[in-house]
KOLLOKE-686677 format. One record per residue (C-alpha): x, y, z. Coordinates in steps of 0.02 Angstrom, whole numbers. Layout:
((X Y Z));
...
***
This chain:
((469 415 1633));
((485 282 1517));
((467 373 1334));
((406 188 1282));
((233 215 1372));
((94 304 1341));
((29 364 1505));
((-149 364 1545));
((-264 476 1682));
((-305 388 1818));
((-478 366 1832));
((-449 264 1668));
((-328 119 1720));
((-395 -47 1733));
((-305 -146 1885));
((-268 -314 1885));
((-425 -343 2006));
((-512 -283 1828));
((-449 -413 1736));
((-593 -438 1626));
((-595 -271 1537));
((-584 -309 1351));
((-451 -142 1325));
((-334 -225 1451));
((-259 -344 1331));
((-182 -235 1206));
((-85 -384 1133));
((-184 -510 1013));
((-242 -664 1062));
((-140 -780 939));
((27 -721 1040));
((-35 -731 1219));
((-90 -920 1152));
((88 -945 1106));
((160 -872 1257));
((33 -1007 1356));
((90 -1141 1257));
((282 -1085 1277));
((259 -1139 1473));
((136 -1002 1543));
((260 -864 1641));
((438 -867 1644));
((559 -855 1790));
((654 -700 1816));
((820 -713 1733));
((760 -852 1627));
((772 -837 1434));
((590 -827 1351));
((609 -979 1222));
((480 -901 1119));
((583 -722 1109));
((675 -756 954));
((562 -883 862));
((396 -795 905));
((450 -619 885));
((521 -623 731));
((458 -484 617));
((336 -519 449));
((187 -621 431));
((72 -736 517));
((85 -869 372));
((4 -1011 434));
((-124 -922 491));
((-332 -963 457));
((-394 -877 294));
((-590 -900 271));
((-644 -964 99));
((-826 -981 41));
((-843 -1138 -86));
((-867 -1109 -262));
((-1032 -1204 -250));
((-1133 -1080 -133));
((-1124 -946 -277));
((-1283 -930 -376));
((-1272 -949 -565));
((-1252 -753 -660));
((-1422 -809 -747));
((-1522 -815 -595));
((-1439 -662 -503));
((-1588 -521 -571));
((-1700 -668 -511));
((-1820 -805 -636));
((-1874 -766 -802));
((-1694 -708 -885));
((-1626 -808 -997));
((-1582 -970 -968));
((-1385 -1036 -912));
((-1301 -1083 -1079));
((-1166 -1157 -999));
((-1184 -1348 -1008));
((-1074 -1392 -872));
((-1077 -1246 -777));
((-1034 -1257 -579));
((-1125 -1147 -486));
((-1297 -1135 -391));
((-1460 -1159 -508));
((-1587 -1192 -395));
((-1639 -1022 -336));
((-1738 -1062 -198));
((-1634 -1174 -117));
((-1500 -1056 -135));
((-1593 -895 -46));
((-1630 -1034 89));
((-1461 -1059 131));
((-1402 -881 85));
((-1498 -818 258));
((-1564 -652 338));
((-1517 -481 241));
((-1388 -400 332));
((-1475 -229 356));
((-1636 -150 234));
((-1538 -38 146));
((-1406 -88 6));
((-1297 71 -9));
((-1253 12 -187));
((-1439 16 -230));
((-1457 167 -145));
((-1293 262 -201));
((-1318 217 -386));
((-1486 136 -427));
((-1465 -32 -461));
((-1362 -160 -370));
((-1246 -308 -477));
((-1261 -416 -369));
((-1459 -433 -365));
((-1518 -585 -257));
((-1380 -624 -212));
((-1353 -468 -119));
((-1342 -471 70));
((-1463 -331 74));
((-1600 -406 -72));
((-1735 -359 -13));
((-1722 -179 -35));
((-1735 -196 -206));
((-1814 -345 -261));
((-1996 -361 -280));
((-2125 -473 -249));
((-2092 -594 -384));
((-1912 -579 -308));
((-1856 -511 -467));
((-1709 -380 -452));
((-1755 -175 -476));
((-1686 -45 -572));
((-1719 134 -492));
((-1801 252 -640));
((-1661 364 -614));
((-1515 231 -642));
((-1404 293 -768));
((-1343 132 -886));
((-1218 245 -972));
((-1159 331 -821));
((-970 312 -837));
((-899 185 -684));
((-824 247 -540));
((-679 120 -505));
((-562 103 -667));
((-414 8 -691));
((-387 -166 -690));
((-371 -304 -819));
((-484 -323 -953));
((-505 -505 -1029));
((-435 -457 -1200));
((-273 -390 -1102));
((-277 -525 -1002));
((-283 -637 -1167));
((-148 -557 -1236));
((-22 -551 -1109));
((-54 -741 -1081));
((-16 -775 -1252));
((125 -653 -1248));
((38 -563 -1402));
((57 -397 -1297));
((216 -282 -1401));
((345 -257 -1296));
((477 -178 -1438));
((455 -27 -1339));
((521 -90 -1195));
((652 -186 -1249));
((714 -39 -1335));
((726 46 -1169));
((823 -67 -1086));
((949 -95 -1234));
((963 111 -1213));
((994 98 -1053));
((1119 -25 -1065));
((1216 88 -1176));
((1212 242 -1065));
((1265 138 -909));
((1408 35 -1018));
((1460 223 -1057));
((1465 276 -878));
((1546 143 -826));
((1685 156 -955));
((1697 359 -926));
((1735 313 -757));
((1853 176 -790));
((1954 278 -887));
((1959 434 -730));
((2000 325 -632));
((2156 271 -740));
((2199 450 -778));
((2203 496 -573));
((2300 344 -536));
((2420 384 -699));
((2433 566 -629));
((2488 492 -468));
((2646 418 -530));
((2687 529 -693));
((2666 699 -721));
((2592 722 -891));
((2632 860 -1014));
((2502 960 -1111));
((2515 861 -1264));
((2490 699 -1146));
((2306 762 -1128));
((2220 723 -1259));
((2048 657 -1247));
((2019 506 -1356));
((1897 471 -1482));
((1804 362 -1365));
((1804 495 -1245));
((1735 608 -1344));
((1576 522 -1386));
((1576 469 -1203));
((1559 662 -1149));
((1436 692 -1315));
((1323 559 -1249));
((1316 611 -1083));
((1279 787 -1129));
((1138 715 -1215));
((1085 607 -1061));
((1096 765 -964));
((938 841 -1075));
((845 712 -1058));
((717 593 -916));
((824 430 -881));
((885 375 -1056));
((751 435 -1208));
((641 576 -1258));
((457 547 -1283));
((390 695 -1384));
((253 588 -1460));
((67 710 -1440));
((-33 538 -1492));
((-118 399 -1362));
((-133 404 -1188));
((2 544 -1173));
((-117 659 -1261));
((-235 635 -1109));
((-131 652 -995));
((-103 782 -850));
((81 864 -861));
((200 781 -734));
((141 776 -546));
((205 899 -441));
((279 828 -280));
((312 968 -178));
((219 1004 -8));
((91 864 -42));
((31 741 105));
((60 585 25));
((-29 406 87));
((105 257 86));
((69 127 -20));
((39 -29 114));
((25 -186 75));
((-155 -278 112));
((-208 -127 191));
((-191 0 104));
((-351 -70 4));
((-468 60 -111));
((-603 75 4));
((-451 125 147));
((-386 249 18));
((-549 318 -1));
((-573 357 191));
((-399 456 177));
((-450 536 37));
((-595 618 107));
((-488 660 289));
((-369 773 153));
((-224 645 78));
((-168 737 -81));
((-75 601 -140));
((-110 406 -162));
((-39 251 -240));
((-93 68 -251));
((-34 -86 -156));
((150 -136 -207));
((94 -250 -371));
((232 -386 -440));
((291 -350 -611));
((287 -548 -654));
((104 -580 -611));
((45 -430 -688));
((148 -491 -845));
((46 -664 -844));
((-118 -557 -826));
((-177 -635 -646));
((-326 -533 -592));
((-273 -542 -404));
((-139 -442 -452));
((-211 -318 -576));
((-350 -274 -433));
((-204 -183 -352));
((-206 -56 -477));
((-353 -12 -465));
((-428 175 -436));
((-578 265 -375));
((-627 416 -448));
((-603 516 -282));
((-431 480 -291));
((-365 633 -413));
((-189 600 -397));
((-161 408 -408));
((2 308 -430));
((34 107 -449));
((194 60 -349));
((277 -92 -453));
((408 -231 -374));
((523 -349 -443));
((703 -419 -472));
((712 -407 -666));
((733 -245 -767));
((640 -307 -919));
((500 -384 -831));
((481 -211 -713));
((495 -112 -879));
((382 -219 -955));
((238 -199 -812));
((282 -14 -792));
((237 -16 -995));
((81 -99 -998));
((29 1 -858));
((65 155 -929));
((-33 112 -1094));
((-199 39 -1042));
((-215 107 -842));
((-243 292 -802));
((-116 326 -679));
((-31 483 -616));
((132 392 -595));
((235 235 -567));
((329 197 -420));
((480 66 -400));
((502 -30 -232));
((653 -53 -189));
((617 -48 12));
((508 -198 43));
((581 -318 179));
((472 -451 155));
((584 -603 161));
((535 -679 1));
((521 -547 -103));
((715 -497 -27));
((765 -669 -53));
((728 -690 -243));
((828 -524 -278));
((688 -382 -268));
((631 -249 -141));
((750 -182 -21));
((885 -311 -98));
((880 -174 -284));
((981 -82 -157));
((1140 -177 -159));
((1114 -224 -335));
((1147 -43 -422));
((1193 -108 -587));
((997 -185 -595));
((932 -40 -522));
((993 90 -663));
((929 -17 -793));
((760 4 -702));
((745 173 -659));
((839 240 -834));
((722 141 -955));
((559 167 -860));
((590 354 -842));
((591 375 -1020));
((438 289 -1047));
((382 451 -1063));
((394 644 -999));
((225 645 -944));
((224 491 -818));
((345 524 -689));
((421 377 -629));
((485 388 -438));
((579 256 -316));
((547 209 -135));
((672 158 -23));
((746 130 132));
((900 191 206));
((1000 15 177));
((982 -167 204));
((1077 -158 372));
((1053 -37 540));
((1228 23 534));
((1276 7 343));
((1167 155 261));
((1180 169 95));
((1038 311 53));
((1148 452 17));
((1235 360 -103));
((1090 312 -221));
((978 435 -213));
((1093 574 -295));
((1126 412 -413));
((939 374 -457));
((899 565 -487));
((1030 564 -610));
((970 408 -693));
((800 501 -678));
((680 478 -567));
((533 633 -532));
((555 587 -339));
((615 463 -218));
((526 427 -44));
((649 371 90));
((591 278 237));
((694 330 409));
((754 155 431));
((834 4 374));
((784 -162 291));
((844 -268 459));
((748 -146 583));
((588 -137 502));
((464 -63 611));
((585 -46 739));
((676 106 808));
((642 272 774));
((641 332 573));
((808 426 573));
((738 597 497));
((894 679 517));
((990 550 395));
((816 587 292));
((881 766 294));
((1072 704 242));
((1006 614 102));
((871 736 43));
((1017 885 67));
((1111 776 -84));
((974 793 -241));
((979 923 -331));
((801 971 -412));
((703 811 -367));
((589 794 -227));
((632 698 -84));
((488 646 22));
((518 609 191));
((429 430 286));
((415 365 469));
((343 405 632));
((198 555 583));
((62 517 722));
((-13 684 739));
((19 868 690));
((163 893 802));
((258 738 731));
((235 828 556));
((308 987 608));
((446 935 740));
((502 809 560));
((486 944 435));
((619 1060 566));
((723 930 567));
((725 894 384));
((701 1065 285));
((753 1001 117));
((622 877 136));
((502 919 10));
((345 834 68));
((264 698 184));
((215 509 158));
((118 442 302));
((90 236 332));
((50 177 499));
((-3 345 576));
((-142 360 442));
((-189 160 473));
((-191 206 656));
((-278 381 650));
((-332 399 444));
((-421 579 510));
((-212 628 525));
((-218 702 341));
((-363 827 420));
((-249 883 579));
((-98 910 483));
((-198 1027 351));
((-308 1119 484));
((-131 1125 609));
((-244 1042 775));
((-282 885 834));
((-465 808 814));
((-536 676 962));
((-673 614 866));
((-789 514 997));
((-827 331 974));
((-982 347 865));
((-871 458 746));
((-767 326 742));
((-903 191 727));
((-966 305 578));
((-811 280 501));
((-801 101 503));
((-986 97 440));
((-924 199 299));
((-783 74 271));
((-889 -71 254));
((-1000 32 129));
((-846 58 11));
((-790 -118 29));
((-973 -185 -16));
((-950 -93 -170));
((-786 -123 -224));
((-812 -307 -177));
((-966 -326 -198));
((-1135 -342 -96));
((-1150 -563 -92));
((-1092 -672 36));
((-928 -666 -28));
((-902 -475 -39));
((-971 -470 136));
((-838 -599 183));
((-688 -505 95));
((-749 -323 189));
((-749 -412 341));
((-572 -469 331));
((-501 -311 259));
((-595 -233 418));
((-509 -345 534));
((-319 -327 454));
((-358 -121 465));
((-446 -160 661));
((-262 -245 705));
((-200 -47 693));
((-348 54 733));
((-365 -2 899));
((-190 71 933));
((-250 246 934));
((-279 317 1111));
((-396 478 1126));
((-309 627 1193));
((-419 647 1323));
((-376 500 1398));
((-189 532 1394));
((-84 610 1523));
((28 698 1396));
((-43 698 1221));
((23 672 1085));
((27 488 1061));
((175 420 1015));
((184 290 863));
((295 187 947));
((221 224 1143));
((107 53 1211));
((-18 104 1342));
((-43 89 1494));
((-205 -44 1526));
((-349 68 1513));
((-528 81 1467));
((-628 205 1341));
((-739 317 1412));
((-892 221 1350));
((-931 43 1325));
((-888 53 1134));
((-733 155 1172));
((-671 24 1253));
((-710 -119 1130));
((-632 -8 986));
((-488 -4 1111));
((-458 -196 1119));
((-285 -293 1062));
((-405 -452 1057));
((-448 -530 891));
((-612 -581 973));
((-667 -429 1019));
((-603 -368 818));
((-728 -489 785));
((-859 -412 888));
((-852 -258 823));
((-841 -316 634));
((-1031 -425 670));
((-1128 -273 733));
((-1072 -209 539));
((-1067 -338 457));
((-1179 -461 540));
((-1142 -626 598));
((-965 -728 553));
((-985 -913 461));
((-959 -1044 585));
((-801 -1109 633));
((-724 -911 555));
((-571 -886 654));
((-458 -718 617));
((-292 -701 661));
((-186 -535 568));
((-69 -554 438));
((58 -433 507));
((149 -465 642));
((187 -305 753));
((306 -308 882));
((338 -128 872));
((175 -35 919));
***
């Protein structure tokens, strides 16, 4: 049997005589379009043109992003309805004419606004999708008697507009940081010398035999050895013993061991996602991979990424970038306004551009870079551990894992996550876990946390045999594909929820995104396409019932098949339309002309 198929029972395959069913196409749209326009099939033998071009791994670039116009959104003094105070803004852009605005603005989406309902009183007011429910008849928006205005908030995090001032203006103190680095300089200039000088003495040894009074250390030497004595008493090049600030506050270092750990994923791995896992058992989660530069120019798109529900207990912010100062600079700022658990470097990312301008996965040919990072953001301080993922090398048969990570726990980081497989493959292949084992065999006292290919319980245990000195498990695609994964692993059995589970889920989705977006037209818009990005995954996962030989594979494609009920088979559909579909019976109706097409590519299932 081929181990690349999932094999289905037979009373669900769909023939080719059912053409139409909607779970038949498990490839999207956009690519059986280009296949179409490529010269429709292709004779046997022939070379596909579109092979190389069209299945090259990343990101749908080009593709259609919806935006809303600035002018459709009603002015912040008309939002709790007429009667407020008036817009002081003289020349101020957006919507004044209220009724022509709720005109336009159209149907409520549903009579309940679960952020009027959850907390009493809803931001958005008429502008809210769901107005109605609590607005009265003077269309004036309501407060709920029990609404709490000092309640604290339950998303924190982010940039605040005096922050954001600051770090424009470059008002923001970085001494501390550039103190850091200049330490760190100094211990890897000593290292680097140290070793100069062994390898001298070995190749001097090899020629001439030395007498006892030859052996004198120098005096360079010995402040060489005192230093790194020091080093060796110390997190990555300082100490921090300072009881004042945030450090005061803080929780003691996290404890890595025998956690279930959510990957930080770009795009998807959105709050409102994190906040599904959360509940299905993740112990551990971190924030989309945030660039250190934009965060140092204090652009809100990028600052979102950081931040944190209050559901999420144990939180880190994963941080990329090419330049030690700037990374040191971010992982500073971070550490002194955000409340984070810890900081994590990227040096795995494969996306082209960031690889191209000297970051991600490319911090793993450039070592001299990458111990300036991880020694001067260690010693930020004792109580935020500062950890590193990466892969196991730029290139499928040059690994280079085993190497650095004994290197970056000496330069010290609290942990290191290594993903199975290499900068060139990608998705591709199968995570080597027992390289993951090599590698995690190597450190010494630092937690090595093992990535790639967990689909189910069994995954999970057949990985952690192979890799004992793996101390824990970080989870990406299985938990976009099945989030409920967290749960089996934890209760040691897989769980089939049915389609209206599932549908609850989504629901629930959509009700986090509403509030972390907001309730308008444009947080509507915004759920709606982080629903569609997560849909491009979820419809991968194939109920065990349905399955010849359960467990699903990550990297198995189906057989054609349908779901054992209409919706089944909707939620089982590789067709953007049908993504669409689904997303309108949640989140009503798309704009015209809305067209979605993923931003990931995904060639390997």
């Amino acid at each position: 049997m081929d181990s690349g198929i999932c094999y289905m029972k037979p009373e669900y395959l769909v023939t080719e005589a059912d053409g139409g069913s909607a779970a038949a196409n498990t490839e999207n749209s956009e690519t059986n379009k280009r296949k179409r326009e490529d010269g429709g099939e292709v004779e046997a033998g022939e070379k596909k043109k579109w092979d190389k071009k069209e299945r090259k791994r990343g990101q749908n670039k080009n593709r259609p992003v919806f935006k809303d116009e600035r002018y459709s959104h009603l002015c912040h003094s008309l939002i709790d309805g007429t009667g407020g105070e008036p817009c002081s803004l003289a020349n101020c852009r957006y919507v004044h004419d209220l009724d022509a605005y709720l005109a336009a603005k159209g149907e409520d989406l549903g009579p309940e606004c679960y952020v009027y309902t959850t907390k009493g009183y809803c931001a958005r007011g008429v502008s809210c999708r769901f107005s109605k429910s609590h607005t009265n008849e003077q269309g004036r928006n309501l407060k709920r008697e029990d609404y709490d205005e000092k309640a604290p908030p339950t998303t924190c995090n982010g940039v605040s507009s005096e922050l954001q001032v600051r770090l424009r203006k470059h008002e923001y103190d970085f001494s501390r940081s550039k103190e850091l680095i200049k330490m760190a300089e100094k211990l890897r200039d000593a290292r680097k010398l140290k070793e100069q000088q062994e390898k001298e003495k070995n190749e001097s040894e090899g020629t001439v035999s030395l007498t006892a009074g030859e052996k004198q250390p120098s005096e360079t030497t010995d402040k060489i050895d005192a230093e790194e004595q020091t080093d060796s008493k110390r997190t990555g090049c300082a100490i921090d013993d300072s009881t004042t600030g945030r450090d005061a506050d803080q929780k003691p270092a996290v404890d890595f061991r025998e956690k279930l750990v959510l990957s930080p994923l770009t795009t998807l791995g959105n709050l409102p996602f994190r906040r599904i896992c959360k509940e299905f058992g993740a112990d551990i989660t971190c924030g989309e991979m945030a660039c250190a530069q934009p965060l140092l120019k204090g652009m809100g798109q990028e600052w979102a990424l950081t931040k944190r529900h209050q559901s999420e207990d144990v939180f880190g912010v994963q941080l990329c970038g090419n330049n030690p100062n700037m990374i040191n600079q971010a992982a500073q700022v971070i550490h002194e306004t955000a409340q984070v658990d810890f900081i994590d470097l990227n040096i795995g990312c494969p996306i082209d551009l960031i690889y191209q301008q000297g970051g991600g996965s490319a911090l793993m040919r450039r070592t001299n870079i990458l111990e300036l990072t991880v020694r001067s953001c260690a010693a930020l301080s004792d109580r935020l551990p500062f950890t590193v993922k990466m892969r196991t090398g730029i290139y499928a048969d040059k690994s280079v894992a085993h190497e650095l990570l004994p290197l970056v726990e000496e330069w010290g980081a609290s942990a290191v996550t290594l993903h199975g497989r290499s900068r060139e493959q990608r998705y591709t292949k199968h995570a080597n876990w027992a390289y993951i084992e090599e590698c995690a065999a190597k450190a010494k006292r630092m937690p090595v946390i093992g990535n790639g290919d967990i689909l189910s319980y069994e995954d999970y245990i057949e990985r952690r045999t192979l890799a004992p000195h793996v101390s824990s498990v970080m989870i990406g695609r299985g938990a976009l594909i099945k989030p409920w994964i967290f749960q089996e692993i934890k209760e040691k059995q897989a769980w089939s929820p049915s389609s209206g589970q599932r549908y609850e889920m989504l629901q629930k989705f959509c009700n986090y995104g509403l509030e972390h977006w907001g309730s308008d037209t444009k947080g509507v818009e915004t759920t709606r396409r982080f629903l569609l990005e997560w849909q491009s995954f979820l419809y991968r996962y194939i109920p065990e019932a349905l399955q010849t030989a359960p467990p699903q594979k990550i990297n198995a494609r189906p057989q054609k098949y349908r779901g054992r009920d209409e919706m089944e088979t909707l939620m089982s559909s590789g067709n953007a339309a049908d993504w669409v579909k689904l997303s309108e019976s949640l989140l009503g109706r798309v704009p015209e002309g809305f067209t979605f097409v993923p931003k990931h590519k995904a060639n390997a299932f």
